[in-house]
C-alpha positions as CSV (number, residue, x, y, z in Angstrom):
1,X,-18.0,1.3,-5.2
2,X,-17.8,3.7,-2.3
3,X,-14.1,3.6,-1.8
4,X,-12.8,6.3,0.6
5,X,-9.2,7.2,1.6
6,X,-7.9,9.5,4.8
7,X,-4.6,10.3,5.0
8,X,-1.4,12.2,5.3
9,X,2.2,12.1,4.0
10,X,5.3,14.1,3.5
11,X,3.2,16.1,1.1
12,X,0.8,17.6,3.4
13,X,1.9,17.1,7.3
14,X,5.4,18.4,8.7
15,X,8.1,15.3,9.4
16,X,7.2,16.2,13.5
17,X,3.3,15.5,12.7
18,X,4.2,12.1,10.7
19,X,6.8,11.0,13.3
20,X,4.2,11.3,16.2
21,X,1.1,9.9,14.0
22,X,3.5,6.7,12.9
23,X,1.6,3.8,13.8
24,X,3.3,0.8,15.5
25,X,3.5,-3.0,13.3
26,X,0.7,-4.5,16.3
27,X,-1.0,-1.3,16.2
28,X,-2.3,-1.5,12.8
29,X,-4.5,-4.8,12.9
30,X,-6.3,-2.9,15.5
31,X,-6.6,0.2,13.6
32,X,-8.5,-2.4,10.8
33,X,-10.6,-3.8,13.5
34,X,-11.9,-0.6,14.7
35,X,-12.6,0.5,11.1
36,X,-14.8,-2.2,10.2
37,X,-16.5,-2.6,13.4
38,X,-17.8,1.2,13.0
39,X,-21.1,1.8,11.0
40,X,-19.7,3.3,7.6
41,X,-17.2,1.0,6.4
42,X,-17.3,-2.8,5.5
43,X,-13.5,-3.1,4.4
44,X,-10.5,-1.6,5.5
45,X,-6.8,-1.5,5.1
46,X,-4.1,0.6,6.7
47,X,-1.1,1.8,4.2
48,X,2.0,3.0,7.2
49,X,5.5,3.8,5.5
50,X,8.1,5.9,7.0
51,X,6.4,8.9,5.3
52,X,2.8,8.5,4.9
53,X,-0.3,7.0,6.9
54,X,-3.2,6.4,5.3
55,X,-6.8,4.6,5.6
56,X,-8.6,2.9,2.8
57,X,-12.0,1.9,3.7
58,X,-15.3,1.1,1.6
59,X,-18.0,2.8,3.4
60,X,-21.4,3.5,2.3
61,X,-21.9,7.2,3.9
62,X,-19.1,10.0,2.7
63,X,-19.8,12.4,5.2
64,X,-19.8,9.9,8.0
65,X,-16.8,8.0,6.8
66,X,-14.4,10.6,6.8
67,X,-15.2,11.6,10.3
68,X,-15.2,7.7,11.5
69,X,-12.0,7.3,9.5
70,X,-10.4,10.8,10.8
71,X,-11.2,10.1,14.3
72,X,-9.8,6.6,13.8
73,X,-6.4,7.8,12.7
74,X,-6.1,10.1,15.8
75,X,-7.3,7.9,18.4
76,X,-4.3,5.0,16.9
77,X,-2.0,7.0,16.4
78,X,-2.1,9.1,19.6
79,X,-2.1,12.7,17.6
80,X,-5.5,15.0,19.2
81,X,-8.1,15.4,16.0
82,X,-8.1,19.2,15.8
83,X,-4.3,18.9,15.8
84,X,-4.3,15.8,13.1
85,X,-7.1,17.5,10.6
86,X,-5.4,20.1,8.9
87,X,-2.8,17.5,7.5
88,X,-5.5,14.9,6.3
89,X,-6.5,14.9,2.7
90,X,-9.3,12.9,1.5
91,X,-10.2,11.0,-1.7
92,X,-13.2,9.3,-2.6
93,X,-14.1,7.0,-5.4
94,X,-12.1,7.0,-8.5
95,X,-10.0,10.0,-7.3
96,X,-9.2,7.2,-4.4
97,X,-8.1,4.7,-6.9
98,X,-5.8,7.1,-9.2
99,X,-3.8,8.4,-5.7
100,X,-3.4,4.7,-4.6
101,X,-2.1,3.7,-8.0
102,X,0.3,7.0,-8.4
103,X,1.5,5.8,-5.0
104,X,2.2,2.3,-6.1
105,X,4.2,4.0,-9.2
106,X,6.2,6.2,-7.1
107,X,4.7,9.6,-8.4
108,X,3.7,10.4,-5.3
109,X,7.0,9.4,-2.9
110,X,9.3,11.7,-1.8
111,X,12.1,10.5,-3.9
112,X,10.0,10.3,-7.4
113,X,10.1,6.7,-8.8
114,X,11.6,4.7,-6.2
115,X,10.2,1.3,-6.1
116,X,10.0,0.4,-2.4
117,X,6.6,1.7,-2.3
118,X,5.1,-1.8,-4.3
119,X,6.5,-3.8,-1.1
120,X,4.8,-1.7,1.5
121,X,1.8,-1.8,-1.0
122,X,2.4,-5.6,-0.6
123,X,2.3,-5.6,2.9
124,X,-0.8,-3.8,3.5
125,X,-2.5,-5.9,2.0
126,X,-1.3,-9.2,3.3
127,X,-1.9,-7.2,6.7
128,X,-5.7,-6.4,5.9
129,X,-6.3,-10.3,4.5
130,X,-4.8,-11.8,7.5
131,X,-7.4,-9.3,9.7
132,X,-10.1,-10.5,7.4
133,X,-10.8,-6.7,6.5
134,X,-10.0,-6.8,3.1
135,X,-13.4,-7.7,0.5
136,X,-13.6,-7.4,-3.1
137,X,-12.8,-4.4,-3.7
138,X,-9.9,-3.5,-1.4
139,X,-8.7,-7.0,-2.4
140,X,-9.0,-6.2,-6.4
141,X,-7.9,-2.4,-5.4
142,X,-4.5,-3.4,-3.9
143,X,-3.8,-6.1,-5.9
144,X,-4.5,-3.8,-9.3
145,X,-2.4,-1.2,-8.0
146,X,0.4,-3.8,-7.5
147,X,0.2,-4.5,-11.0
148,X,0.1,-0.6,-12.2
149,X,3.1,-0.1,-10.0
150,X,4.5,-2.9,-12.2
151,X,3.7,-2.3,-14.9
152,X,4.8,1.7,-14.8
153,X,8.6,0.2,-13.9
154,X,8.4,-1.8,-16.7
155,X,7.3,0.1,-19.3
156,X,8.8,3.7,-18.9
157,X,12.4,4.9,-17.3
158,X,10.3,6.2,-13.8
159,X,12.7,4.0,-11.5
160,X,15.9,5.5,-13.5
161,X,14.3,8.8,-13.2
162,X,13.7,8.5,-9.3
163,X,16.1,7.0,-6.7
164,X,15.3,5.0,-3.7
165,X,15.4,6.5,-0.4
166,X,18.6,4.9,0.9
167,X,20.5,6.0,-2.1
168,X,19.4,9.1,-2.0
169,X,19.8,9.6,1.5
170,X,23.3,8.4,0.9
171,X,24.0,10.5,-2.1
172,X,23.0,13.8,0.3
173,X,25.8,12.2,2.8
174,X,27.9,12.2,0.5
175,X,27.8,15.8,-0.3
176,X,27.7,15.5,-4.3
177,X,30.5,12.9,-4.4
178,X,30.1,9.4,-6.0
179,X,28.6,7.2,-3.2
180,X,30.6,4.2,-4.2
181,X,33.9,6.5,-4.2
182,X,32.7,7.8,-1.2
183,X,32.2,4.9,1.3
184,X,35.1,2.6,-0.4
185,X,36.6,1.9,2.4
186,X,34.8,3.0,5.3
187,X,33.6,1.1,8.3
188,X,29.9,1.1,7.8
189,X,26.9,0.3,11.3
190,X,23.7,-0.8,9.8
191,X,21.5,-0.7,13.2
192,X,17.8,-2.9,12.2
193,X,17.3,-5.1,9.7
194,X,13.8,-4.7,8.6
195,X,13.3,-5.0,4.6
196,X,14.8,-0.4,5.0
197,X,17.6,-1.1,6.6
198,X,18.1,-4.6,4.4
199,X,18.0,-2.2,1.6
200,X,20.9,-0.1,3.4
201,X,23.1,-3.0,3.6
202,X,23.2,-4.1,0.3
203,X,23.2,-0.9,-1.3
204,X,26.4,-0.5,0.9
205,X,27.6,-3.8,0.3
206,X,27.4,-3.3,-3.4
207,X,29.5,0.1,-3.2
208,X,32.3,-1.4,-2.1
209,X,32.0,-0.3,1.9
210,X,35.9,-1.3,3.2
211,X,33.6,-3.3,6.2
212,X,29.8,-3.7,7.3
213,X,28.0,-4.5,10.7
214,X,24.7,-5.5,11.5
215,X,23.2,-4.5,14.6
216,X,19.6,-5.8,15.5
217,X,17.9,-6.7,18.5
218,X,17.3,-10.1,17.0
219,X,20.4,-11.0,16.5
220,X,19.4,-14.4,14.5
221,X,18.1,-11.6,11.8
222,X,20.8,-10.3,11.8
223,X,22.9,-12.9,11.1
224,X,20.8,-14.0,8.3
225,X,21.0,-10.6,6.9
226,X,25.2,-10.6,7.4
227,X,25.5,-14.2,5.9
228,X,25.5,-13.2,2.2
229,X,26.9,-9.5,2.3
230,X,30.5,-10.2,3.6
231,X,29.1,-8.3,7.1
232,X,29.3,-9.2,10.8
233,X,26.3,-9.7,13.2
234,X,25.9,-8.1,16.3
235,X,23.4,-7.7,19.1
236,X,22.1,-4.7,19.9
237,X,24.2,-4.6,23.6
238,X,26.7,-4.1,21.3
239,X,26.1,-0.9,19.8
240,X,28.1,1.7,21.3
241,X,31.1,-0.4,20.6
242,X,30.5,-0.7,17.3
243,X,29.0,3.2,16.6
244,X,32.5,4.3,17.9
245,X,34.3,2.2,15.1
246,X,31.9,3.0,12.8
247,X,32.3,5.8,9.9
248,X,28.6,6.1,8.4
249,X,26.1,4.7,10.5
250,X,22.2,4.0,9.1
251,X,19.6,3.5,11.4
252,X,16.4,2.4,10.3
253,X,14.1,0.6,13.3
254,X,10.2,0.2,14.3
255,X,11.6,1.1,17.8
256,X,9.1,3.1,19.7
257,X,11.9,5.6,21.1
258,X,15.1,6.8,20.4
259,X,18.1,4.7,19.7
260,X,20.8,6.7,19.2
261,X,20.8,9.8,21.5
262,X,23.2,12.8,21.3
263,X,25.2,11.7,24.5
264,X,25.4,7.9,22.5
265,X,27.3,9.8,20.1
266,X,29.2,12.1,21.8
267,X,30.2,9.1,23.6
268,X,31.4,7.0,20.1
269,X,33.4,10.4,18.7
270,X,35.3,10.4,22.0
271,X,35.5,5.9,21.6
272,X,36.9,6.7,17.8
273,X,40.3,5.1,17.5
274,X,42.8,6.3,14.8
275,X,42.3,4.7,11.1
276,X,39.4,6.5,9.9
277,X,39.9,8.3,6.2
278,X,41.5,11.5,6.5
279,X,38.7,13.2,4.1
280,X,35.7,11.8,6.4
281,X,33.3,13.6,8.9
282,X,33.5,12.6,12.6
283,X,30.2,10.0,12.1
284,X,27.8,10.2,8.9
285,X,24.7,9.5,10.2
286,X,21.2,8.2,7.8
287,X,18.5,7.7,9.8
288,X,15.4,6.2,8.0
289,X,13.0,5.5,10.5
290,X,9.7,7.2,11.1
291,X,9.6,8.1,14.1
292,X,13.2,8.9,14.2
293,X,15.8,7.0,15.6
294,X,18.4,9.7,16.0
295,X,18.1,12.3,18.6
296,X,17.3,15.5,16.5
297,X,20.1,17.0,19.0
298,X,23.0,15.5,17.1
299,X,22.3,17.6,14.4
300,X,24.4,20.0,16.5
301,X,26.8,17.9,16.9
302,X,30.3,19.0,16.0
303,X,32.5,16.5,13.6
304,X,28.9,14.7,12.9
305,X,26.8,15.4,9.6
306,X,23.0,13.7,10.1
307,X,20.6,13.3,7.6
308,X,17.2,12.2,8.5
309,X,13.6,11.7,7.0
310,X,13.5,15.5,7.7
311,X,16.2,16.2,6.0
312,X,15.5,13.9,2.6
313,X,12.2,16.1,2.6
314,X,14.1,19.9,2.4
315,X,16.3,18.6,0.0
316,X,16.1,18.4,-4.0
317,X,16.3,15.0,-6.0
318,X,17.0,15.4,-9.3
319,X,14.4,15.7,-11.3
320,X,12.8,13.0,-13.0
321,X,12.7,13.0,-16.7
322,X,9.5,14.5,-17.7
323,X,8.4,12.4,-20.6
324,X,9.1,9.5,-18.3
325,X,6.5,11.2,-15.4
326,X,4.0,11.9,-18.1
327,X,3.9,8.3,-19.2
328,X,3.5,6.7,-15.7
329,X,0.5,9.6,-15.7
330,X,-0.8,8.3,-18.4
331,X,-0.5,4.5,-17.1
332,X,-2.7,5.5,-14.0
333,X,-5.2,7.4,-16.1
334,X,-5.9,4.3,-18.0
335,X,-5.8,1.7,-15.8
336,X,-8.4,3.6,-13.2
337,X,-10.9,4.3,-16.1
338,X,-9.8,0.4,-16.3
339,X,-10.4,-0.3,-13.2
340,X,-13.8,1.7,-12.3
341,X,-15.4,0.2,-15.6
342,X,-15.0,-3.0,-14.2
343,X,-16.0,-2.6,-10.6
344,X,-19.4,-0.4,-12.2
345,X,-19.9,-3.4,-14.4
346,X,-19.8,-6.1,-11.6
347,X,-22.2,-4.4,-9.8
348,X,-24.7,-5.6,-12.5
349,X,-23.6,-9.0,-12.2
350,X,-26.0,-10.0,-9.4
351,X,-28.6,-8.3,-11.2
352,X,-27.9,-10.9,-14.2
353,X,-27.6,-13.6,-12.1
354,X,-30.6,-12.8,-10.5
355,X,-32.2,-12.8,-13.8
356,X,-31.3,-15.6,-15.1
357,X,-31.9,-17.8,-12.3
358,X,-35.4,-16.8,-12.1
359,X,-35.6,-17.3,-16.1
360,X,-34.3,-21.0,-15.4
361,X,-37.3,-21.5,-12.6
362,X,-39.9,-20.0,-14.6
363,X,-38.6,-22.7,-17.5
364,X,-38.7,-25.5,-14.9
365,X,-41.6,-24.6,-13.5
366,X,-43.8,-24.4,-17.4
367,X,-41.9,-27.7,-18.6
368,X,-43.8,-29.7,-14.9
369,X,-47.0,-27.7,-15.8
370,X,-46.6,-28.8,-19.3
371,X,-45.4,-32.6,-18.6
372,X,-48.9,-32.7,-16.3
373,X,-51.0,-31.6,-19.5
374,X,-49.5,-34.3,-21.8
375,X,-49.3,-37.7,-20.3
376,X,-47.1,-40.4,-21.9
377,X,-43.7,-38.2,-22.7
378,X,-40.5,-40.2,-22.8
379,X,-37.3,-39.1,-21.8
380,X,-35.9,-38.1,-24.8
381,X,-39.5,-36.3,-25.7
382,X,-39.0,-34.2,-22.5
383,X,-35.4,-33.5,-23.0
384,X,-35.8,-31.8,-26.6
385,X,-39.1,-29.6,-25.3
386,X,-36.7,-28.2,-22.1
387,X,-33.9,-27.5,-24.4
388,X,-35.5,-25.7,-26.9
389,X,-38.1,-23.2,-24.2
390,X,-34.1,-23.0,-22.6
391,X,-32.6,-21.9,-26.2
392,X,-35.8,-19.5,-26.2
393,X,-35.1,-17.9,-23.0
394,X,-31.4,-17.8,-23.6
395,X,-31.8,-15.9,-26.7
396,X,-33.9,-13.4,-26.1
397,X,-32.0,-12.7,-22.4
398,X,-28.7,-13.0,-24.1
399,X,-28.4,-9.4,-26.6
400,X,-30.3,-7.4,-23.4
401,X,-28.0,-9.0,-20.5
402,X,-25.1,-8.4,-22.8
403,X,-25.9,-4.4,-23.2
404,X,-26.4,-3.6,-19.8
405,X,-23.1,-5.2,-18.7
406,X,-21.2,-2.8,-21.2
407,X,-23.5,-0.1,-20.0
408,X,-22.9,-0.1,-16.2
409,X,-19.3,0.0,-16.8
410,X,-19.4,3.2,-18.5
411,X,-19.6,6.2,-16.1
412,X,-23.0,7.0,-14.6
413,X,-24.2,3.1,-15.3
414,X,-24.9,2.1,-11.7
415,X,-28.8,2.8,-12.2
416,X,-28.8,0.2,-14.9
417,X,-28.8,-2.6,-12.1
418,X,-31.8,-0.7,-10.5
419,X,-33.4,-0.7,-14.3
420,X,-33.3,-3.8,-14.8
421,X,-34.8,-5.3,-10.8
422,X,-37.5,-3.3,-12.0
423,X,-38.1,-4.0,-15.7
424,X,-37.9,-7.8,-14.6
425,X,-39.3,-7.3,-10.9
426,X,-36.4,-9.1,-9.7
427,X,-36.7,-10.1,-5.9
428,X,-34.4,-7.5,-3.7
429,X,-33.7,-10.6,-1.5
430,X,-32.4,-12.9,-4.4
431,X,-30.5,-10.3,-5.9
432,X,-28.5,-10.0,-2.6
433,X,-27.9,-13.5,-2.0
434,X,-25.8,-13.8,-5.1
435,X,-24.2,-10.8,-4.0
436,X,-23.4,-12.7,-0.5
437,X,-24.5,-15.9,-0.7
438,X,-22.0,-17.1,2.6
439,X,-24.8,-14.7,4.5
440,X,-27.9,-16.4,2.3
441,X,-26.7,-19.5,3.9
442,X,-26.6,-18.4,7.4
């Protein structure tokens, strides 16, 4: 395994960096393409959300794959490479695998524990299967990590102790007041209705909002999203109209530009009809998207309070409980010692294979030497000799082949593969045709 990740997130790159590195729905299956067209890297997948980008790939040169992979990231998402490097981390191996499956149990999101992560994870991978760039291992990797993420929610309080992003984006509207207390009866805009901004309207729906709109540019979305939350649909020609009625607005789109600009809500404060709550702002604005969909301008905005991504990221969630953050810890330390022993230990499986296929043809080929020696062997004569030479062989394979599996998947146990080709003199060529036998047939 020669798993390699490049990266950055909310934890090591300014919101400005991420919002101009975000990478475009269409743009990722190209990203993948490029990756495994270059030399280091056989498999790749792309992991976008609204705060992190980051490349997995399994490539067989470090050195080499992290500058394929960093130049990659620039040249997609439009960022120059000397400007792009000093945010990228990099993990390699099984330091790759515990940071993927810390991310799928939200240790590593900016809200601690919030469980949207698992879907992106989701989506990445059905992303990098439909490009035909995911193998083995990114397959087993993603899919393991899904499970972990899982598992971690299921086991300890980590998505009590966190909050997901819309909540807590809501709760910092809010100003330290009950949410639900807080938007009971408001008029409430919802403008997108991807799986954030789906999020959004439920979690409003569910606290009670006095009246919800969905805006979207497909408005047939939209309406599917409206038809079980009480809401109206609306196009997205519609928007000003509905921003100026509106007295929290949340904004979460993969649109490439700005949506809402200063002078759109300059324009909706001077649209606002009478009938808001006495106690409310001008316009509360939550903007979720990355890159932003609210002009950073409106932040000076008089009778408007804005929270964006770069807001959620100076501000404080409460802190998680700590015995609950130490057990998800020590969910991901297990499960990659899990997880590397059994990738180490499949590596040997060819080797075994291998083995025991030239075993069989050695057994095969003594029984035809044999049956030309003594003439006049039924069927039932020749069936008893091959079984018992196969028993033979079996038995004294069996205790060795056994071993070895249980000794490549402890740590430093890739050589016993390499032991045993040459112990056995194992053809290189058959040992990599059970590895890939669809390019043996070709």
């Amino acid at each position: 395994m020669s798993l390699l990740v490049v990266g950055l997130s909310h934890r090591s790159a300014p919101v400005s960096v991420l919002e101009r590195a975000a990478l475009a729905p269409q743009a990722r299956g190209k990203l993948l393409q490029d990756t495994v067209g270059a030399e280091p890297a056989a498999e790749a997948a792309v992991l976008s959300t609204c705060n992190r980008i980051e490349l997995y790939a399994d490539v067989d040169k470090f050195h080499a794959g992290v500058a394929e992979l960093s130049t990659l990231l620039a040249q997609h998402s439009g960022v120059e490479l000397d400007e792009l490097t000093p945010y990228l981390y990099v993990h390699y191996e099984d330091r790759a695998v515990h940071h993927l499956f810390s991310v799928a149990c939200g240790l590593d999101s900016m809200v601690v524990g919030e469980g949207q992560i698992l879907g992106q994870i989701k989506d990445a991978l059905a992303v990098a299967q439909e490009q035909h760039t995911a193998g083995r291992l990114l397959n087993d990797l993603f899919q393991q990590a899904l499970r972990v993420g899982k598992r971690a929610h299921s086991e300890t309080g980590i998505d009590k102790a966190g909050q997901s992003l819309v909540t807590f984006g809501l709760e910092q509207l809010a100003a330290g007041r009950d949410v639900e207390e807080w938007v009971r009866g408001r008029r409430a805009l919802v403008i997108g209705a991807g799986s954030m901004s789906s999020l959004a309207a439920v979690t409003l729906a569910r606290a009670g909002v006095g009246e919800l709109v969905i805006v979207n540019r497909t408005l047939a979305r939209a309406q599917r999203l409206a038809e079980g939350l009480n809401a109206r649909a609306m196009p997205m020609a519609s928007v000003a109209e509905e921003l100026a009625a509106a007295d929290v607005v949340v904004s979460c789109t993969g649109a490439a530009g700005l949506v809402l600009s200063a002078a759109d809500i300059e324009g909706a404060l001077r649209g606002r009809g009478a009938g808001a709550p006495t106690d409310a702002p001008g316009l509360a604005i939550l903007d979720l998207a990355m890159p932003r969909d609210v002009e950073a301008a409106v932040h000076r905005l008089d009778g408007v309070r804005l929270v964006d991504i770069e807001s959620l990221a100076d501000a404080e969630a409460d802190a998680p409980m700590a015995q609950d953050v130490e057990a998800v810890r020590g969910i991901v330390a297990e499960e990659v010692a899990a997880f590397g022993a059994a990738q180490r230990a499949a590596t040997i499986t060819p080797t075994v294979v291998a083995l025991r296929t030239m075993a069989a043809d050695v057994v095969a080929g003594e029984m035809a030497r044999l049956e030309g020696r003594l003439h006049g062997m039924d069927d039932k004569q020749r069936a008893e000799i091959t079984q018992t030479v196969r028993r033979v062989v079996d038995k004294l394979l069996h205790a060795p082949t056994v071993r070895v599996k249980q000794l490549a998947g402890e740590p430093g146990g890739a050589g016993y593969a390499d032991a045993l080709r040459e112990l056995f003199d194992l053809d290189p060529q058959a040992v990599a045709a059970v590895s890939n036998p669809e390019q043996e047939r070709q």
